[in-house]
TIVO-2410 file (N, C-alpha, C; in nm, 3 decimals):
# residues 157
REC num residu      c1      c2      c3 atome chaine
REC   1      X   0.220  -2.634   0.950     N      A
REC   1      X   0.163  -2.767   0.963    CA      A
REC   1      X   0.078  -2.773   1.089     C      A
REC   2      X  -0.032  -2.810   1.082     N      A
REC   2      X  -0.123  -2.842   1.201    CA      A
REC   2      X  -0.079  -2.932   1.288     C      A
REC   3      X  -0.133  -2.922   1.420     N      A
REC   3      X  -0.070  -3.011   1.581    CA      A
REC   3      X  -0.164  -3.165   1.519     C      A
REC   4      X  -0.081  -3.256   1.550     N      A
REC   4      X  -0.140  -3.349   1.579    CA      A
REC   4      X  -0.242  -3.360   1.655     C      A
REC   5      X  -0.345  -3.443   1.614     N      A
REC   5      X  -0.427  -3.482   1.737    CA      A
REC   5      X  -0.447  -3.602   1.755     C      A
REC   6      X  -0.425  -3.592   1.909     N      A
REC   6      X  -0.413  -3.764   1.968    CA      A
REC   6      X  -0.553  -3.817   1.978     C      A
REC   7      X  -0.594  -3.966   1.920     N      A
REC   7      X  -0.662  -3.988   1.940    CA      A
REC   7      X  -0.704  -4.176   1.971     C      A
REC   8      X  -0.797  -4.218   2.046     N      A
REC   8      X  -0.780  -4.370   2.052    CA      A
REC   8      X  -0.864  -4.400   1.945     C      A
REC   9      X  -0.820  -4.575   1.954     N      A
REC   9      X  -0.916  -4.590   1.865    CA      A
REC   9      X  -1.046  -4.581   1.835     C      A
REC  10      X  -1.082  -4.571   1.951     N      A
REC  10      X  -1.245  -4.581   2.000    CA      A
REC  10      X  -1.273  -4.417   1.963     C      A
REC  11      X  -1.206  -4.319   2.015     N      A
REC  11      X  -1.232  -4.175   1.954    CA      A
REC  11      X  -1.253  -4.143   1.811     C      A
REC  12      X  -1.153  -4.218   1.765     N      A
REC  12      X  -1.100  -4.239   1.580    CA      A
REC  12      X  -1.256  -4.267   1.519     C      A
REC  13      X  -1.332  -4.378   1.580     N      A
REC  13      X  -1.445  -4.441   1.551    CA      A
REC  13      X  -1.566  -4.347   1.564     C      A
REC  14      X  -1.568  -4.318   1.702     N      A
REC  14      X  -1.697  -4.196   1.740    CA      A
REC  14      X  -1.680  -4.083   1.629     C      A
REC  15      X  -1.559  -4.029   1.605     N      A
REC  15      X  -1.568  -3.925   1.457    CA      A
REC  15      X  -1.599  -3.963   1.353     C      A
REC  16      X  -1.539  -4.089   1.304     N      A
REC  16      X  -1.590  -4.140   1.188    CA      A
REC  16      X  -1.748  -4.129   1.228     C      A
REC  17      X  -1.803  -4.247   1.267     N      A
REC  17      X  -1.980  -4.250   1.240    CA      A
REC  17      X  -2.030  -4.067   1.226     C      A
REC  18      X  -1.947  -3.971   1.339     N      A
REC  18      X  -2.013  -3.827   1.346    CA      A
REC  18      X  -2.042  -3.811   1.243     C      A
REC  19      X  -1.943  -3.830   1.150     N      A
REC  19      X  -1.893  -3.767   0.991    CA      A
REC  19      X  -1.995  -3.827   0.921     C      A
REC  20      X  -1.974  -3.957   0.902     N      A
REC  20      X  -2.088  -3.990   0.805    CA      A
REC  20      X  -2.231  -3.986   0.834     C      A
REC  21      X  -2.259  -3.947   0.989     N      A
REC  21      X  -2.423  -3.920   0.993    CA      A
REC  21      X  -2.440  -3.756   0.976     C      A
REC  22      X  -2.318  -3.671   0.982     N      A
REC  22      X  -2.374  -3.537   0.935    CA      A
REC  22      X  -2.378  -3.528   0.810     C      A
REC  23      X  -2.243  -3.602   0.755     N      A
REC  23      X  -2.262  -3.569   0.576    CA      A
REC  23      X  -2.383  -3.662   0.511     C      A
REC  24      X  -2.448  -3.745   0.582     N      A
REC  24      X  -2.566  -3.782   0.503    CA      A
REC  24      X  -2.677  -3.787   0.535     C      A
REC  25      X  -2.787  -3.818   0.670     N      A
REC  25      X  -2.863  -3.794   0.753    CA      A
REC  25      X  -2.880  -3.655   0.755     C      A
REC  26      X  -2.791  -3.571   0.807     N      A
REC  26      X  -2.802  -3.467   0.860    CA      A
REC  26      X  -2.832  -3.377   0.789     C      A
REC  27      X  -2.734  -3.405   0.675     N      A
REC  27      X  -2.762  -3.319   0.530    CA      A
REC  27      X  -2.895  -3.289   0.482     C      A
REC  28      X  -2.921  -3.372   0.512     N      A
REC  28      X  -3.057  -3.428   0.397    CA      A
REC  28      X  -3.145  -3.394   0.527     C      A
REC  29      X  -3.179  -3.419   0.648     N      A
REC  29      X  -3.265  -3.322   0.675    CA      A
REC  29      X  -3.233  -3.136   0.679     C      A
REC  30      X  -3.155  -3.086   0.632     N      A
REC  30      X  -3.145  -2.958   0.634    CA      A
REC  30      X  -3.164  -2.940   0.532     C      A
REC  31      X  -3.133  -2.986   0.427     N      A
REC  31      X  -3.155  -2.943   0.269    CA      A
REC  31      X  -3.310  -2.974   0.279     C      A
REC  32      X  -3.378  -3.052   0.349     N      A
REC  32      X  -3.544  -3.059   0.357    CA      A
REC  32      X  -3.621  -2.953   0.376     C      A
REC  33      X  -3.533  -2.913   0.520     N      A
REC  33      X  -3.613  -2.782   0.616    CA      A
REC  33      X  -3.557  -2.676   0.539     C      A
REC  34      X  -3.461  -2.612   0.474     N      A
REC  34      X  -3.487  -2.521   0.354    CA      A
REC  34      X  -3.575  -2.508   0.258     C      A
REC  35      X  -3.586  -2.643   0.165     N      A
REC  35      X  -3.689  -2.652   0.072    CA      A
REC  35      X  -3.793  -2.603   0.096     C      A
REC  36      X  -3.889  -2.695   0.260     N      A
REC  36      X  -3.953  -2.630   0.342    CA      A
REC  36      X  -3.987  -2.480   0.326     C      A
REC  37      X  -3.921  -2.466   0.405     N      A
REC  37      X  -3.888  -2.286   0.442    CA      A
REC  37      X  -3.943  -2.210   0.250     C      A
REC  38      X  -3.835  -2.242   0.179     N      A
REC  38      X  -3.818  -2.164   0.079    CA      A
REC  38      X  -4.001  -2.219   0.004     C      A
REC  39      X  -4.031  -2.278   0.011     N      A
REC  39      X  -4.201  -2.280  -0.029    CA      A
REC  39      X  -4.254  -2.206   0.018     C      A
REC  40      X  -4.224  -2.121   0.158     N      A
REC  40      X  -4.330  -2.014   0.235    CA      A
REC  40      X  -4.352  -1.890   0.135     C      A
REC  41      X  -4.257  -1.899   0.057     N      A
REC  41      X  -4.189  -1.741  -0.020    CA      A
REC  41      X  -4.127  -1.643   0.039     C      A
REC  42      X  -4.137  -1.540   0.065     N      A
REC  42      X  -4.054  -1.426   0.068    CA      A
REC  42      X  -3.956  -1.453   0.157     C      A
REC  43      X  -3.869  -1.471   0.070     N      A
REC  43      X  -3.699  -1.517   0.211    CA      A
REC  43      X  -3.699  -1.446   0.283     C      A
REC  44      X  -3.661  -1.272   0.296     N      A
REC  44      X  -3.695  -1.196   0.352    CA      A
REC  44      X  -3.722  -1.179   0.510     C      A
REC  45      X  -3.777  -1.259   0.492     N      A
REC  45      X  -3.907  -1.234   0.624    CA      A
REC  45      X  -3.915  -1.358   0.688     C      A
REC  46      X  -3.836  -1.482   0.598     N      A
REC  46      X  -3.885  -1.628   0.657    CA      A
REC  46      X  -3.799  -1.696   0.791     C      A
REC  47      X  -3.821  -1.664   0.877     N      A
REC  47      X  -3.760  -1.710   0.983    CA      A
REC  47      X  -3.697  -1.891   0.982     C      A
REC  48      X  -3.816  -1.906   0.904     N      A
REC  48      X  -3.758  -2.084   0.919    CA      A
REC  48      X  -3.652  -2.114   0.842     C      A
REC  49      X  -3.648  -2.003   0.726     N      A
REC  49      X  -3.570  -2.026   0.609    CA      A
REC  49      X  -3.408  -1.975   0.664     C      A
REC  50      X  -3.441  -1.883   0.788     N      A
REC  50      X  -3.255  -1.815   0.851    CA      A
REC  50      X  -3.232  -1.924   0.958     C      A
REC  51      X  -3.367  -2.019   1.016     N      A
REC  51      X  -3.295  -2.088   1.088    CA      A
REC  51      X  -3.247  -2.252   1.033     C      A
REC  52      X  -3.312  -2.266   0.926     N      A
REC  52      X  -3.254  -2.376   0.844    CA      A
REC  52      X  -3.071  -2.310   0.752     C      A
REC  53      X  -3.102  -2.215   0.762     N      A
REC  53      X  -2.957  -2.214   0.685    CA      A
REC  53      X  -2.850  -2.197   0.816     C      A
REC  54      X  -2.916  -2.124   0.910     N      A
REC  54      X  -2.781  -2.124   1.009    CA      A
REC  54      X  -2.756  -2.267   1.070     C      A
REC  55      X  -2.845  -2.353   1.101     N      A
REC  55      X  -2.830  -2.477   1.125    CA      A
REC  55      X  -2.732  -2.587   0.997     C      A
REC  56      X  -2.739  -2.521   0.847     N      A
REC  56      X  -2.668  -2.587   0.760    CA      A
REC  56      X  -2.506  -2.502   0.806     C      A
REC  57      X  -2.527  -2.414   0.797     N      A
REC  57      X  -2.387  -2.331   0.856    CA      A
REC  57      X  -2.323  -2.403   0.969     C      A
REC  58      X  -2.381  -2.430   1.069     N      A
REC  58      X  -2.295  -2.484   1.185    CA      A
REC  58      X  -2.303  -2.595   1.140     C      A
REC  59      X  -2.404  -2.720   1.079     N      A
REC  59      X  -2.330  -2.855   1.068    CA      A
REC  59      X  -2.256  -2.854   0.947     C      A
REC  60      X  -2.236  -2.757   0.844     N      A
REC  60      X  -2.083  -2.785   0.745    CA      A
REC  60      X  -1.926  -2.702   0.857     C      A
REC  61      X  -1.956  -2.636   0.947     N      A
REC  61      X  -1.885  -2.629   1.027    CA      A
REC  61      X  -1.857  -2.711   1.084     C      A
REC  62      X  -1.928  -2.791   1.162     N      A
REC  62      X  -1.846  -2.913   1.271    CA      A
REC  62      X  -1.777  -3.010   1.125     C      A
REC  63      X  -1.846  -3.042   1.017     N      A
REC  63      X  -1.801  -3.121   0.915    CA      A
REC  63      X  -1.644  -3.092   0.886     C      A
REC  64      X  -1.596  -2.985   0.911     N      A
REC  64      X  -1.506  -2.946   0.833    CA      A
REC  64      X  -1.393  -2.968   0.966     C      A
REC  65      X  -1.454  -2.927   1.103     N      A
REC  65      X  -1.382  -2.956   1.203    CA      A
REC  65      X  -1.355  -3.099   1.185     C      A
REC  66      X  -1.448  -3.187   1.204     N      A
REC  66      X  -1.423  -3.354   1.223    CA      A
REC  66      X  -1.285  -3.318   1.066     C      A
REC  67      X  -1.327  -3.319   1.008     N      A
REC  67      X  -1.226  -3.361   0.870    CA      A
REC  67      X  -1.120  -3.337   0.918     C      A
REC  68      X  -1.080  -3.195   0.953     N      A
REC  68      X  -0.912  -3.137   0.952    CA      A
REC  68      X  -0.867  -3.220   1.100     C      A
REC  69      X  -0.981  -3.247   1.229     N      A
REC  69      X  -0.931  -3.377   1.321    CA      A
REC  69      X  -0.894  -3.502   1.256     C      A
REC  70      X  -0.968  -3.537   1.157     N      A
REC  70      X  -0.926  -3.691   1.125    CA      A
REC  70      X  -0.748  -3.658   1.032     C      A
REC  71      X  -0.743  -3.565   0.953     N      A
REC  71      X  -0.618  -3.569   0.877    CA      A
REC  71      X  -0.531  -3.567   0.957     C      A
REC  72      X  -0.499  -3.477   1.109     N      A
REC  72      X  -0.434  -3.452   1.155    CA      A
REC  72      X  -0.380  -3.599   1.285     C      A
REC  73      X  -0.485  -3.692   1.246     N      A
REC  73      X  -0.519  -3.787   1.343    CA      A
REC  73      X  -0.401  -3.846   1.392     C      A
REC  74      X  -0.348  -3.877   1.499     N      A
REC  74      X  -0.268  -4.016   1.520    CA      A
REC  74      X  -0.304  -4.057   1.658     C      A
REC  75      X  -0.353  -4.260   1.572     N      A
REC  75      X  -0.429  -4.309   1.638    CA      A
REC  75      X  -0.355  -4.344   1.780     C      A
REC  76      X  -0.383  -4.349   1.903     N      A
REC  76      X  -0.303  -4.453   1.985    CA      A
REC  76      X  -0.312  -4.593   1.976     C      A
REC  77      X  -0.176  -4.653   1.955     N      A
REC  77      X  -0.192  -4.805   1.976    CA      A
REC  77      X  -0.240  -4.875   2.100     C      A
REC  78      X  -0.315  -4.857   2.210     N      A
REC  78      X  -0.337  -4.900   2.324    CA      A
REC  78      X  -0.279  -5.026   2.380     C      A
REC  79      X  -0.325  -5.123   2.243     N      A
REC  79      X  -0.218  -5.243   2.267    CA      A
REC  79      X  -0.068  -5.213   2.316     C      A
REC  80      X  -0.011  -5.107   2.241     N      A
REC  80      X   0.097  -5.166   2.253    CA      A
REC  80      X   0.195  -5.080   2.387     C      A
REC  81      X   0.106  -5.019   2.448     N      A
REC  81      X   0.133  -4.943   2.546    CA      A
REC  81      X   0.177  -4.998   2.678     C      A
REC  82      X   0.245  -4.999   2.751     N      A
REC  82      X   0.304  -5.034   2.863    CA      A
REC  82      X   0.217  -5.013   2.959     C      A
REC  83      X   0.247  -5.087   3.096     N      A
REC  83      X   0.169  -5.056   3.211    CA      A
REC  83      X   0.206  -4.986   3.314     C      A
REC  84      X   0.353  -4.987   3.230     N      A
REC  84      X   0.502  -4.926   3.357    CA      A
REC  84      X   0.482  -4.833   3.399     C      A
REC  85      X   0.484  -4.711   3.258     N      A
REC  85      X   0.452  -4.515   3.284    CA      A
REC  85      X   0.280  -4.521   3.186     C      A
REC  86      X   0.245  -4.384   3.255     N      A
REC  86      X   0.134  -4.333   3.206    CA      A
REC  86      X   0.089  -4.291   3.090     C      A
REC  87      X   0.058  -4.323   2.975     N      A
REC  87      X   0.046  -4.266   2.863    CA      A
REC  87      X  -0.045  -4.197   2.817     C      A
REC  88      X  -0.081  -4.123   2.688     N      A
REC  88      X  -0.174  -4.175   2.640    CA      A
REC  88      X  -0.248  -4.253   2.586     C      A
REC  89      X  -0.396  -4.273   2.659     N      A
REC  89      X  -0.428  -4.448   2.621    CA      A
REC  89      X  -0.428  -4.529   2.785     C      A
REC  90      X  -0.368  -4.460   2.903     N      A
REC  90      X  -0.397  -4.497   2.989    CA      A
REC  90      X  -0.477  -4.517   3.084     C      A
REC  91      X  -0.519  -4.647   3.171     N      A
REC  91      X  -0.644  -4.614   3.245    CA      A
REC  91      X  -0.504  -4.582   3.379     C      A
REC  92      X  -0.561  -4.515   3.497     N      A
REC  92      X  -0.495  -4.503   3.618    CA      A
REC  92      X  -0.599  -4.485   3.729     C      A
REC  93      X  -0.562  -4.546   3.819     N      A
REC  93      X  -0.650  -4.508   3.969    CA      A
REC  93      X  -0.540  -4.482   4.020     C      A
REC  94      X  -0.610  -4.362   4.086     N      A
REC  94      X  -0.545  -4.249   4.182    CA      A
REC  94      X  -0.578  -4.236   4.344     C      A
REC  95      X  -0.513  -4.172   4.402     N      A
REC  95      X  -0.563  -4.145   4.532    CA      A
REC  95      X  -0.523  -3.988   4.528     C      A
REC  96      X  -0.622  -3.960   4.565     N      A
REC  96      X  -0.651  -3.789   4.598    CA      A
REC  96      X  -0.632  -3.788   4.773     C      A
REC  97      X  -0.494  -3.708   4.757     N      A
REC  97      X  -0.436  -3.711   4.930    CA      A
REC  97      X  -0.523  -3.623   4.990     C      A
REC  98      X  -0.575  -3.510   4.887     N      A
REC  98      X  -0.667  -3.409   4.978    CA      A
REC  98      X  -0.793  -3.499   5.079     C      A
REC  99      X  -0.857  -3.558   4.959     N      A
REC  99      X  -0.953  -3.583   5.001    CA      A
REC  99      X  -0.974  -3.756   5.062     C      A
REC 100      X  -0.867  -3.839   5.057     N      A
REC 100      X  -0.840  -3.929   5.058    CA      A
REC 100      X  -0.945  -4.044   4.990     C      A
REC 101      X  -1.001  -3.997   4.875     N      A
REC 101      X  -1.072  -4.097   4.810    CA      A
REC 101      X  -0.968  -4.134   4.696     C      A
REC 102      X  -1.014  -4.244   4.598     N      A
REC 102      X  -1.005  -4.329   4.478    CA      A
REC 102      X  -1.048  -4.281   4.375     C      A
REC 103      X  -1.001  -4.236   4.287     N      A
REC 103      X  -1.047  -4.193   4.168    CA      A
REC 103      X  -0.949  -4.278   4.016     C      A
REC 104      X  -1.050  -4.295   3.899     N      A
REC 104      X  -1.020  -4.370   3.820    CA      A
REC 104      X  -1.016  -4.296   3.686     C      A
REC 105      X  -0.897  -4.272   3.631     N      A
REC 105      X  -0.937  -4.220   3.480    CA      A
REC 105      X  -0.871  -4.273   3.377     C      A
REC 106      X  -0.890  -4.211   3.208     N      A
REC 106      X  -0.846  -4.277   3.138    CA      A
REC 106      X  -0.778  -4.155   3.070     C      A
REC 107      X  -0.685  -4.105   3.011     N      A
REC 107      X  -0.578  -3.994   2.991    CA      A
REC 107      X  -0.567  -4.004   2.840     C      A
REC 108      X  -0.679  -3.931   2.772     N      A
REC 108      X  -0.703  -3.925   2.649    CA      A
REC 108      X  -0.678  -3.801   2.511     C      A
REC 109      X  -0.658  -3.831   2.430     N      A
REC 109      X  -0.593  -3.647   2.349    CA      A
REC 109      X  -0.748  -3.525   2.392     C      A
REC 110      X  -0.682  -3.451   2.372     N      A
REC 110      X  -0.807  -3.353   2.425    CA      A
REC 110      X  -0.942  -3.347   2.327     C      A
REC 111      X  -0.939  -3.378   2.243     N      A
REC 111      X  -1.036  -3.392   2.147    CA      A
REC 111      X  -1.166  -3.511   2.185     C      A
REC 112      X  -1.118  -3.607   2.318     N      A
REC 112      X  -1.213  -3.703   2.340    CA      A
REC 112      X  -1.221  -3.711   2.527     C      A
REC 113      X  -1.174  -3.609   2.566     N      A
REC 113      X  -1.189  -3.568   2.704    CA      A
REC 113      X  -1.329  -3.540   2.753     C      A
REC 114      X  -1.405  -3.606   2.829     N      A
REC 114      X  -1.493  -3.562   2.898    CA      A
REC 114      X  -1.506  -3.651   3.005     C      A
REC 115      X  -1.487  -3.557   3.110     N      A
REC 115      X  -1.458  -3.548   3.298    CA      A
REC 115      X  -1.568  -3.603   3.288     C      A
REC 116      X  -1.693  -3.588   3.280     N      A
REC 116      X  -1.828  -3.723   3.293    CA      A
REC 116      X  -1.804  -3.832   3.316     C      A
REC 117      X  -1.741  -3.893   3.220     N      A
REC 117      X  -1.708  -4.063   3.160    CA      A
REC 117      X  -1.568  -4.079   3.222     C      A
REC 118      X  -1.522  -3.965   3.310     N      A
REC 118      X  -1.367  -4.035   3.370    CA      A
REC 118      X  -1.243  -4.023   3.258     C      A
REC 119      X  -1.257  -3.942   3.155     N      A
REC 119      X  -1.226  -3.968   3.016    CA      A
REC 119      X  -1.114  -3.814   3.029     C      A
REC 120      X  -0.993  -3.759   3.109     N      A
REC 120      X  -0.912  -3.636   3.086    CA      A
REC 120      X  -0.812  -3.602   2.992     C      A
REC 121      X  -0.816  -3.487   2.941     N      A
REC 121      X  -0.683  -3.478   2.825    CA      A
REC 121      X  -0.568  -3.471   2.918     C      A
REC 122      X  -0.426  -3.539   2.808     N      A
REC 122      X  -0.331  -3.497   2.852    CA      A
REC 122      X  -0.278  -3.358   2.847     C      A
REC 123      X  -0.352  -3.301   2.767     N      A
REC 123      X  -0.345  -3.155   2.826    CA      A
REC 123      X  -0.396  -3.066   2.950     C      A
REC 124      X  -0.514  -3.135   3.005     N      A
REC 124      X  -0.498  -3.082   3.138    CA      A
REC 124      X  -0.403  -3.083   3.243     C      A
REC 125      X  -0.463  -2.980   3.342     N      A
REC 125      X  -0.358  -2.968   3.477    CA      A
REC 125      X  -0.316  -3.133   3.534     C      A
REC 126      X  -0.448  -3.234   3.530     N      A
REC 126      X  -0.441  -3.316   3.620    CA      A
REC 126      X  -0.360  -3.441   3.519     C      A
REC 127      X  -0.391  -3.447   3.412     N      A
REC 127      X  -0.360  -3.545   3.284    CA      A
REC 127      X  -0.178  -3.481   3.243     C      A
REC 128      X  -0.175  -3.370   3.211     N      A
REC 128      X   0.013  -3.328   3.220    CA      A
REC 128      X   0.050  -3.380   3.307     C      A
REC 129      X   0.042  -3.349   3.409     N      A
REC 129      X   0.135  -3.402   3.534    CA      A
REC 129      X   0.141  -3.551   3.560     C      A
REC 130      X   0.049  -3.618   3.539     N      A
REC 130      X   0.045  -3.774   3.536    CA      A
REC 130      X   0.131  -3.827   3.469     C      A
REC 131      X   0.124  -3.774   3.359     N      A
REC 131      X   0.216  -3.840   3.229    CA      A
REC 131      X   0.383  -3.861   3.271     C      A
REC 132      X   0.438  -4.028   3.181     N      A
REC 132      X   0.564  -4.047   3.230    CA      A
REC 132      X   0.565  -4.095   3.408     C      A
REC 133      X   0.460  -4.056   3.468     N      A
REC 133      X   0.490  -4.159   3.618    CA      A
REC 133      X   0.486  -4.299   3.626     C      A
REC 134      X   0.485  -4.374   3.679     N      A
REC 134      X   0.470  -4.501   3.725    CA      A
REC 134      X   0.414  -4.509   3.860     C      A
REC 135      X   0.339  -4.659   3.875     N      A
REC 135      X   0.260  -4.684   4.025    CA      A
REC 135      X   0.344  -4.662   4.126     C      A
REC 136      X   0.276  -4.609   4.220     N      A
REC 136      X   0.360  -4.575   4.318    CA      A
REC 136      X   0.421  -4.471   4.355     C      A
REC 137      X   0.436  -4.335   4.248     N      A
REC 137      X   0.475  -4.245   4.240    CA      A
REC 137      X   0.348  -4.119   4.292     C      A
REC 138      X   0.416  -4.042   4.357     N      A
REC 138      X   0.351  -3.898   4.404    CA      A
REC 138      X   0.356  -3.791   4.369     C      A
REC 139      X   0.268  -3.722   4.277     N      A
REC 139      X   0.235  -3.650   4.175    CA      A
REC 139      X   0.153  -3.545   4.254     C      A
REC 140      X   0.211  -3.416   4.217     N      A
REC 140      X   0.144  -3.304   4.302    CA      A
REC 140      X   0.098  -3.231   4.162     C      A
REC 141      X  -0.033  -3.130   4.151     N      A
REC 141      X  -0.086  -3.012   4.031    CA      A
REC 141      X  -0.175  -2.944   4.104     C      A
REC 142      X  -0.101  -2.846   3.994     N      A
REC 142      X  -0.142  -2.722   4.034    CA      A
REC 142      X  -0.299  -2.699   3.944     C      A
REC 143      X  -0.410  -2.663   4.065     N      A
REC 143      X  -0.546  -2.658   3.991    CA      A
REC 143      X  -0.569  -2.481   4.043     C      A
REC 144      X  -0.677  -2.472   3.940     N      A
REC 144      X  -0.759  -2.345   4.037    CA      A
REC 144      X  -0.767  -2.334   4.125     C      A
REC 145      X  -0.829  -2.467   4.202     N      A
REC 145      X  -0.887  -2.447   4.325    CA      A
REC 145      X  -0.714  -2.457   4.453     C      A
REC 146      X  -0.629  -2.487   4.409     N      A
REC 146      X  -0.487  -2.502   4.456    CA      A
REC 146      X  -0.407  -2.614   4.423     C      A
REC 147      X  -0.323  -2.658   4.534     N      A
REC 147      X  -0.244  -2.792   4.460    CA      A
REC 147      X  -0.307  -2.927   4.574     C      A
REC 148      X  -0.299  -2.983   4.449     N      A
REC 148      X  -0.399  -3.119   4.489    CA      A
REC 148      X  -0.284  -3.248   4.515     C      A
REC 149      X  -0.243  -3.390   4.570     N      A
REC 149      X  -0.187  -3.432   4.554    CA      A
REC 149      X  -0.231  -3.596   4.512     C      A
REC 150      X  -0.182  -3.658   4.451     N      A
REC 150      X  -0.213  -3.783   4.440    CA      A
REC 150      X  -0.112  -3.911   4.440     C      A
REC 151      X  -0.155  -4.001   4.465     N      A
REC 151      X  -0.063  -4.161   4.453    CA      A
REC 151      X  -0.118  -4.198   4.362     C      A
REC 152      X  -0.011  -4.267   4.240     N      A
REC 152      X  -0.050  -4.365   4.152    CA      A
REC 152      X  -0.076  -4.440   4.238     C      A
REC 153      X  -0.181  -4.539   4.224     N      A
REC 153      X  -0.227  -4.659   4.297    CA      A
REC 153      X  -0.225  -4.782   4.132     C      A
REC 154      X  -0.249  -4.736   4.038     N      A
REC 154      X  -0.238  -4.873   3.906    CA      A
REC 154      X  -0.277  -4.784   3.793     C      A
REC 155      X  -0.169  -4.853   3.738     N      A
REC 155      X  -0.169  -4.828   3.597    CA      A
REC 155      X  -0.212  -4.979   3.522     C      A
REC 156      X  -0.345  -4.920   3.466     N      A
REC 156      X  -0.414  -5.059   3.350    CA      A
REC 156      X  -0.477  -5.005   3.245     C      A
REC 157      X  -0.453  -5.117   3.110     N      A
REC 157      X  -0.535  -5.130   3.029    CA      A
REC 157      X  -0.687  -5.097   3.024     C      A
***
């Protein structure tokens, strides 16, 4: 049986639209740029025609990825999540003892993680160790670069 994958609702959503703009948009311009291609004649030789099919290759690939993510899906209720401990679905500001700044994130399944947007899986170094604390609590992880320490400073919605 495949791992669950955690996901919010807002993640749940960004896959859906993915899905339906590759299986129909997307489609349909690749089945174009073949047609394309395959008018030049000799497949052979047609460059446009290997890079329209490898481009159909990787987007029925991600297609098939999004799918077996959505079956495997379970959504987080965000609502119904506490403010007490850290979940997934949590926002938290932190204090980084190293460096003594403020930092703000939101502790999301790894499938909708990106450090850009403040957005970490609970599978990372920094997102595991969070999990199950409460404000106020002092949370040490272990990174590459060494061990980092932090204060919950708030747990919010």
């Amino acid at each position: 049986m495949a791992k669950p994958v955690m996901l919010t609702a807002e993640g749940l959503k960004q896959l859906e639209e993915e899905l339906d703009l590759l299986k129909g948009e997307k489609r349909k311009e690749i089945a174009e740029k073949i047609k394309v291609a395959r008018s030049y004649g000799d497949l052979s030789e047609n460059s446009e025609y290997d890079d329209a099919k490898n481009e159909q290759a990787m987007l029925e690939a991600r297609i098939v990825t999004i799918e077996a993510t959505l079956k495997n899906a379970v959504v987080i209720d965000e609502e119904g999540i506490s403010n007490e401990h850290i979940h997934v679905g949590s926002n938290v500001r932190l204090l980084n003892l190293r460096t003594d700044s403020e930092v703000t994130y939101k502790i999301v399944g790894s499938n909708e993680a990106n450090p850009s947007e403040g957005k970490i899986s609970d599978e990372s170094p920094v997102g595991l160790a969070l999990l199950g604390h409460a404000a106020g609590d002092a949370v040490e992880v272990e990174v590459p670069a060494g061990v980092i320490g932090f204060k919950v400073l708030e747990i919010f919605k």
